[in-house]
C-alpha positions in Angstrom: 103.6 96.4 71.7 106.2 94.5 73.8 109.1 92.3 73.9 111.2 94.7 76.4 113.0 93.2 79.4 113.0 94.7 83.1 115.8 93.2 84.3 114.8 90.8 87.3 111.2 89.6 86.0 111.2 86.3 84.3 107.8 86.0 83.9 105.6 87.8 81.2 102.7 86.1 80.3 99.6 86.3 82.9 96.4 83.8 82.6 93.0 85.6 84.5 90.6 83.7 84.9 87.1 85.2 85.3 86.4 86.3 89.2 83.0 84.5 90.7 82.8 86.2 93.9 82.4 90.1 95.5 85.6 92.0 96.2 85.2 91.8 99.8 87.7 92.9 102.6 90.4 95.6 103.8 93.1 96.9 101.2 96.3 99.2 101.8 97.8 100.1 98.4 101.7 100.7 97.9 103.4 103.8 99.0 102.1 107.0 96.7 104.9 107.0 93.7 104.6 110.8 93.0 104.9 111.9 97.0 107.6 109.0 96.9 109.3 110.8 94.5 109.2 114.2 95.9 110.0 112.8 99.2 113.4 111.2 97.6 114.3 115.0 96.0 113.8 117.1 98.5 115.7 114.8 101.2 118.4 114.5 98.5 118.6 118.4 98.5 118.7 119.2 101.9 121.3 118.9 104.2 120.9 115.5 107.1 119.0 112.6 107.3 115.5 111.7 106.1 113.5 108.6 106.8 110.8 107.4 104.3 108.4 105.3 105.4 106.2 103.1 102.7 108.0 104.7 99.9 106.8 103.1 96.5 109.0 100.2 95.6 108.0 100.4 91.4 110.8 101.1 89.0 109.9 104.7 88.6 111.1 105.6 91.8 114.3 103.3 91.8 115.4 105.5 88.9 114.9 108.5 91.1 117.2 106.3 93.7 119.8 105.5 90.9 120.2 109.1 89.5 120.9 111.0 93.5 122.9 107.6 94.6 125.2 108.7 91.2 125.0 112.3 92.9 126.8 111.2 96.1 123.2 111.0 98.1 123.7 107.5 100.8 120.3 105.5 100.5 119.8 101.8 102.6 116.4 100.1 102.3 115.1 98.5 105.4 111.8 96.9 105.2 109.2 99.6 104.7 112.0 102.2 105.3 114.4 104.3 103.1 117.2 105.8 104.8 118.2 108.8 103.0 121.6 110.8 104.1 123.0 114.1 102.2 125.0 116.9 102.3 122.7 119.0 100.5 123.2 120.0 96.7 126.0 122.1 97.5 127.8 118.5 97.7 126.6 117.1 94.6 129.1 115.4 92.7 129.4 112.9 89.4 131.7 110.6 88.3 130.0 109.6 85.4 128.4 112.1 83.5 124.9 110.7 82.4 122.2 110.2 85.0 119.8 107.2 83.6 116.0 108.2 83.8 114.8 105.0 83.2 111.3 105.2 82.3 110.7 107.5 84.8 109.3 111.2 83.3 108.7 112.5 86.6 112.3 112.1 87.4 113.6 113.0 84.0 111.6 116.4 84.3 112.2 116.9 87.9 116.2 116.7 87.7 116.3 119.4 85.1 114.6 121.5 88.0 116.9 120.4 90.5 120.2 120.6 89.3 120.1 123.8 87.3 121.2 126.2 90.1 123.8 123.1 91.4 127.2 123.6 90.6 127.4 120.4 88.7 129.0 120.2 85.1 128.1 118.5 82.1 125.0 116.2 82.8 123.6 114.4 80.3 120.4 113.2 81.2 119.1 110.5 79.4 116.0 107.7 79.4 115.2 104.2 77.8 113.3 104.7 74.5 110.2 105.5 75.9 110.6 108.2 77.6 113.5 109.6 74.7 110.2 110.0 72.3 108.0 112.2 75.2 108.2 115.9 75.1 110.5 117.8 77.5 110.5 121.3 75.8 107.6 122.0 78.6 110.1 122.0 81.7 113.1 123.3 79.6 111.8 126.7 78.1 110.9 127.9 81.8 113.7 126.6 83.3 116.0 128.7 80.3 113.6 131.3 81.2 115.4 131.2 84.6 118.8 131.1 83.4 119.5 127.3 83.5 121.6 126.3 81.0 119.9 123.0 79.4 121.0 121.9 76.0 118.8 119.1 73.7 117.6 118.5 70.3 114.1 118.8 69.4 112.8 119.1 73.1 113.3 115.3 74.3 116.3 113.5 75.9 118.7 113.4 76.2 119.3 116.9 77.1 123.1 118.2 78.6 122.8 120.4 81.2 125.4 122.3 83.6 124.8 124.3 87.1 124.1 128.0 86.3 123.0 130.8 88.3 119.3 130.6 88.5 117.1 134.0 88.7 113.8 134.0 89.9 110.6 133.4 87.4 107.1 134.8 86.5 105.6 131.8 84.6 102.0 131.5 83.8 102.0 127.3 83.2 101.4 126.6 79.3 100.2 122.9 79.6 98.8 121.5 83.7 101.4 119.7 84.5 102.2 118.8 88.3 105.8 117.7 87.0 106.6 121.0 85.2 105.4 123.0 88.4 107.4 121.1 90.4 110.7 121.4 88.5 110.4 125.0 88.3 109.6 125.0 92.5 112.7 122.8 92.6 115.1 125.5 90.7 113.3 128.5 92.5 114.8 127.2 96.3 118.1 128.2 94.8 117.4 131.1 92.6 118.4 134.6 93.3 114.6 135.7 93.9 111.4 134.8 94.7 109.4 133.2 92.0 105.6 133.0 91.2 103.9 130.5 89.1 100.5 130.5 87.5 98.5 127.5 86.7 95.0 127.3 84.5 93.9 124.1 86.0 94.3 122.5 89.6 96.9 119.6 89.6 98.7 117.7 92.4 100.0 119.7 94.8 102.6 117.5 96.9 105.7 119.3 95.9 103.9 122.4 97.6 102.6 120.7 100.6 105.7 119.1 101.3 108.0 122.8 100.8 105.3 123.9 102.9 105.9 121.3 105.5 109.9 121.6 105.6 109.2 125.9 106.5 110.4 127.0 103.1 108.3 130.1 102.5 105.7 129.2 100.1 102.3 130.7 99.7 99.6 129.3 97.9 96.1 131.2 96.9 93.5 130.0 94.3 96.1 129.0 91.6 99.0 130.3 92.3 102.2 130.0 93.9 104.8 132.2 95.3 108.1 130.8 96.1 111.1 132.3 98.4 114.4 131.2 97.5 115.6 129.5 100.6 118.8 131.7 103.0 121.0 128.6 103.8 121.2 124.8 103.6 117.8 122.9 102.9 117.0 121.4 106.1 115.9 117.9 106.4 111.9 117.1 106.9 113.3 114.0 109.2 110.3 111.6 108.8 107.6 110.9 106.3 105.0 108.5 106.3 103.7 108.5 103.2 100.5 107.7 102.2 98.8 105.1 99.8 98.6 105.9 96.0 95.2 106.4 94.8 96.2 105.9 91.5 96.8 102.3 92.0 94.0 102.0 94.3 91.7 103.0 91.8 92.0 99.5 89.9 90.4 97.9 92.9 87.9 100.1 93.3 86.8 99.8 89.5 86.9 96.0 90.1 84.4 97.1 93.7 82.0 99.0 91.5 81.4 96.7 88.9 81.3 93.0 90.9 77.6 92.9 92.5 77.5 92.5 96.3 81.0 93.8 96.7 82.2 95.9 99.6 85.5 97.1 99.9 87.7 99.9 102.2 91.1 101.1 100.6 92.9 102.5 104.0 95.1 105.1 104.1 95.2 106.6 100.8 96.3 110.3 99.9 93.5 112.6 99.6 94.6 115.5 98.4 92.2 117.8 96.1 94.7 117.3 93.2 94.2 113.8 93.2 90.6 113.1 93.8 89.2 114.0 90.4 88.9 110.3 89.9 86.6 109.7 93.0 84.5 112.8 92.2 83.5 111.5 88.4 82.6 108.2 89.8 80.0 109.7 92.4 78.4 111.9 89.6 78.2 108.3 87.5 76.2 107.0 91.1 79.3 105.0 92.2 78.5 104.2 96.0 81.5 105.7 98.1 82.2 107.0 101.4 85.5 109.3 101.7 86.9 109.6 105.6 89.7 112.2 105.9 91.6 110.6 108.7 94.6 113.2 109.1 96.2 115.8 107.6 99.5 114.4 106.4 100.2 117.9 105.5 98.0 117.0 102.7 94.4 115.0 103.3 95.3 111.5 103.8 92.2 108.9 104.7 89.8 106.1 103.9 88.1 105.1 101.1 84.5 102.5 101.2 83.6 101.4 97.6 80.0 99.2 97.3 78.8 97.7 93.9 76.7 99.9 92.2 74.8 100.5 88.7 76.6 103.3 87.0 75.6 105.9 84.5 77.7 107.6 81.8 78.8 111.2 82.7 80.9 113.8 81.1 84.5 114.8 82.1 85.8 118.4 81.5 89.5 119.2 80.3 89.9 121.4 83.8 89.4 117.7 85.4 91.7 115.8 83.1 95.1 116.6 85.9 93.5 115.8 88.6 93.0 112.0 87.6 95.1 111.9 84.6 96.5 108.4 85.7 93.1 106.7 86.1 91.6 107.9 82.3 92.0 104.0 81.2 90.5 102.4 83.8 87.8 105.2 84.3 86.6 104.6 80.0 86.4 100.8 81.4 83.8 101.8 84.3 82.0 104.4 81.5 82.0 101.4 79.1 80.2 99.1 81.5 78.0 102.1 82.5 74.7 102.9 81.5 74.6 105.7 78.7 76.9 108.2 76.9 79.8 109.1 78.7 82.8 111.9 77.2 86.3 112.7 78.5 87.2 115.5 77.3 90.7 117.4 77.0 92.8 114.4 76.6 95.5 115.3 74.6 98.4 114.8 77.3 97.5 111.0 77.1 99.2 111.0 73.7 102.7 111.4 75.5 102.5 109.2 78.3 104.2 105.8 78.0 102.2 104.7 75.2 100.0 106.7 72.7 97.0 105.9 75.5 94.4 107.5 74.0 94.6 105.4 71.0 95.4 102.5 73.0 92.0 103.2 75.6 90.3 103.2 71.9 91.6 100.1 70.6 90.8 97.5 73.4 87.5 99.2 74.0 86.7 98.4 70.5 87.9 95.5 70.2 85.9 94.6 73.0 83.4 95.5 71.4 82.3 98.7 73.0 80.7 102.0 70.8 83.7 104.3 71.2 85.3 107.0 69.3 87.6 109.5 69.1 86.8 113.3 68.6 90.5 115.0 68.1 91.4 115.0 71.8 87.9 113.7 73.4 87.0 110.1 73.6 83.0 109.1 73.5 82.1 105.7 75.0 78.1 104.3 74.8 77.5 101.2 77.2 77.0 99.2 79.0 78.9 96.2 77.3 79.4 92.7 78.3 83.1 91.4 77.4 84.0 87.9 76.1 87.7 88.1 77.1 91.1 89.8 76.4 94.2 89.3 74.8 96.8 92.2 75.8 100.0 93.2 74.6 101.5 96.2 76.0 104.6 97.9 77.4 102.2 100.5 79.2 102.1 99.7 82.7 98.6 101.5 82.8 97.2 99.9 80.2 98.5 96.5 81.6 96.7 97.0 84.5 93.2 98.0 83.2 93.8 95.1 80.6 94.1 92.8 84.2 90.3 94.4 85.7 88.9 94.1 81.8 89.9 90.0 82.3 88.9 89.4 85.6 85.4 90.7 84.9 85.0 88.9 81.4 83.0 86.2 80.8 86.5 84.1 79.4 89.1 85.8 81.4 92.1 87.0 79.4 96.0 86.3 78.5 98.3 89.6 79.6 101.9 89.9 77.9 104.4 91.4 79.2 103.0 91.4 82.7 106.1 92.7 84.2 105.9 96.0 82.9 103.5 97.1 85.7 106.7 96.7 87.7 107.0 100.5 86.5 104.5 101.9 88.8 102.8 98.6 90.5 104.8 96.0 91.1 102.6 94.1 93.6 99.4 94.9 91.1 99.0 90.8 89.7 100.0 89.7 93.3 97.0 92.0 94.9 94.8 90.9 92.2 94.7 87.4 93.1 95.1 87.9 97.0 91.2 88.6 96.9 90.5 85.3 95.6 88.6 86.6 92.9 90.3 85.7 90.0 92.9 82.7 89.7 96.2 83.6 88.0 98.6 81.2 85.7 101.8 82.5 85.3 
């Protein structure tokens, strides 16, 4: 899959040449993309200013930019920073009446959330073709529930959807989604009672941590949430440092695991226990790894150490799957060059992400000649395997980037297609790959 242009990047092809010595060093991934987003919608609802600091620069979250800059929101870029100025959503405005998504589902699902109790008319929210084809019913039937008025065919975008009063909801969640939780938490500051949601499985919990943060009255016990419509204007949070994504981190610490005599720290990453399911998987497959909490943030934020180490295959439960549901690709890379069976289980949501990935996690594994299969939403991997080399095409960003770790630790290296479309999450992924001098890139 392929042949789409993000406008900006000339170059698509990517040579990787195998790496020939340990990972070695200090690392500070980007800015975390889901807390950058959160950051950018609650400062974009409240009334003042709000600085970002190391706020994710991928095209995900320049879509969230676009679609509150459309709104009337001010944003400037300085550096590390974003500047963020608003008048609350009370001001809210637009001109033109679609707001462009992008690729961006977080956004798409989130904006349904927060605009439903704004007094804005006639949205049509919309996204490139990827994200048209993945399913949005989830975050619209709760947010009907609630009295927004959303209307779409067939549950995907683009969807038209005007201001309404907003009562008010007792939702238990249907499918453990962080972005569906947090659209309905976005539409409950402005409803007309308090709401409470009910999750069956643990996932991210920044949209929490932040309201939590800001004073809006939110409480929070086992796996559920209860939300207080706020009295007045949304105040500002000021400042936000936020932390390094783990998500993208977890690349390099695949690439740490599997090169012998490697060592490697990945500073300053976010820590919260919705996001960690990743790290916990790889210490039940032996992984060596030390996890320092180093502050609170107001969710966990610390350090990560990562030393080479001989894995064995494991089992992953669906109640797992949310909390590292970004790192499933290049986790069935480490289970493939592990020692033994290993089985994810519960992986249907992968079929709606970007790309089929599930099917897509099957067919490089076996072409690489990996024992894998698929058991209707499970995928069983044997290993360990040794890989000749790649050749990937691909307009997941995701799968992009494992398709980078799988050529840097084959015997021949690989050719990577449309390389730019890691832009989407990972912009600096390529870049960071070669700064360790373990691989040599040809663009």
């Amino acid at each position: 899959m392929g042949g789409r242009d993000i406008k900006g990047i000339k170059s698509k092809r990517i040579k990787i040449y195998p790496m020939d010595s340990p990972v070695e060093g200090i690392y500070f991934p980007g800015g975390d993309k889901s807390i950058s987003h959160r950051g950018i919608f609650l400062s974009s609802l409240t009334t003042g200013k709000t600085i970002l600091e190391n706020y994710s620069k991928c095209l995900d979250v320049s879509s969230t930019i676009s679609v509150f800059e459309k709104l009337g929101v001010k944003f400037k870029r300085e550096g590390n920073l974003l500047l963020i100025e608003s008048n609350g959503i009370s001001s809210f405005t637009l001109k033109r009446d679609s707001l462009f998504c992008g690729n961006s589902g977080t956004t798409a699902r989130l904006l349904m959330g927060a605009l439903s109790p704004s007094h804005v008319k006639d949205i049509f929210i919309t996204g490139d073709d990827s994200l048209s084809k993945r399913p949005m019913e989830r975050v619209i039937k709760p947010l009907k529930m609630m009295g927004a008025s959303i209307e779409g065919s067939e549950g995907t975008l683009p969807v038209k959807l005007t201001g309404s009063k907003i009562n008010g909801i007792q939702y238990e969640m249907e499918v453990p989604s962080a972005q569906v939780k947090s659209a309905i938490l976005l539409a409950s500051l402005f409803a007309s009672s308090k709401s409470v949601i009910r999750e069956k499985f643990l996932t991210r919990e920044h949209t929490e941590n932040l309201l939590l943060n800001m004073g809006v009255n939110i409480k929070k016990k086992n796996l559920e949430i209860e939300i207080f419509p706020v009295k007045e204007n949304l105040r500002s949070f000021k400042y936000l440092k936020i932390p390094g994504d783990i998500s993208s981190a977890s690349y390099f610490i695949a690439l740490s695991l599997l090169k012998k005599g490697s060592h490697l720290t990945v500073k300053n990453i976010t820590l919260d226990r919705g996001r960690i399911g990743f790290l916990k998987v790889l210490k039940r497959m032996g992984a060596k790894i030390l996890i320092e909490v180093v502050e609170a943030f107001p969710c966990p934020v610390g350090d990560v150490s990562v030393w080479y180490s001989n894995l064995k295959g494991t089992k992953v439960f669906s109640h797992e799957i949310p909390q590292m549901i970004d790192e499933i690709p290049i986790l069935s890379l480490l289970m493939a060059k592990s020692e033994g069976r290993s089985v994810i289980m519960g992986l249907s949501e992968l079929k709606y992400k970007e790309s089929d990935r599930l099917r897509a996690i099957y067919e490089i594994l076996r072409k690489l000649g990996v024992k894998v299969k698929i058991n209707r939403d499970s995928l069983e991997i044997v290993g360990p395997s040794d890989f000749e080399g790649i050749y990937l095409k691909s307009f997941d960003h995701r799968i992009l980037m494992m398709g980078g770790i799988v050529g840097a630790i084959s015997k021949n290296g690989g050719i990577i297609e449309d390389a730019n479309f890691v832009d989407i999450s990972y912009p600096n992924f390529f870049k960071d790959l070669a700064s360790f001098k373990v691989v040599k890139l040809e663009v």
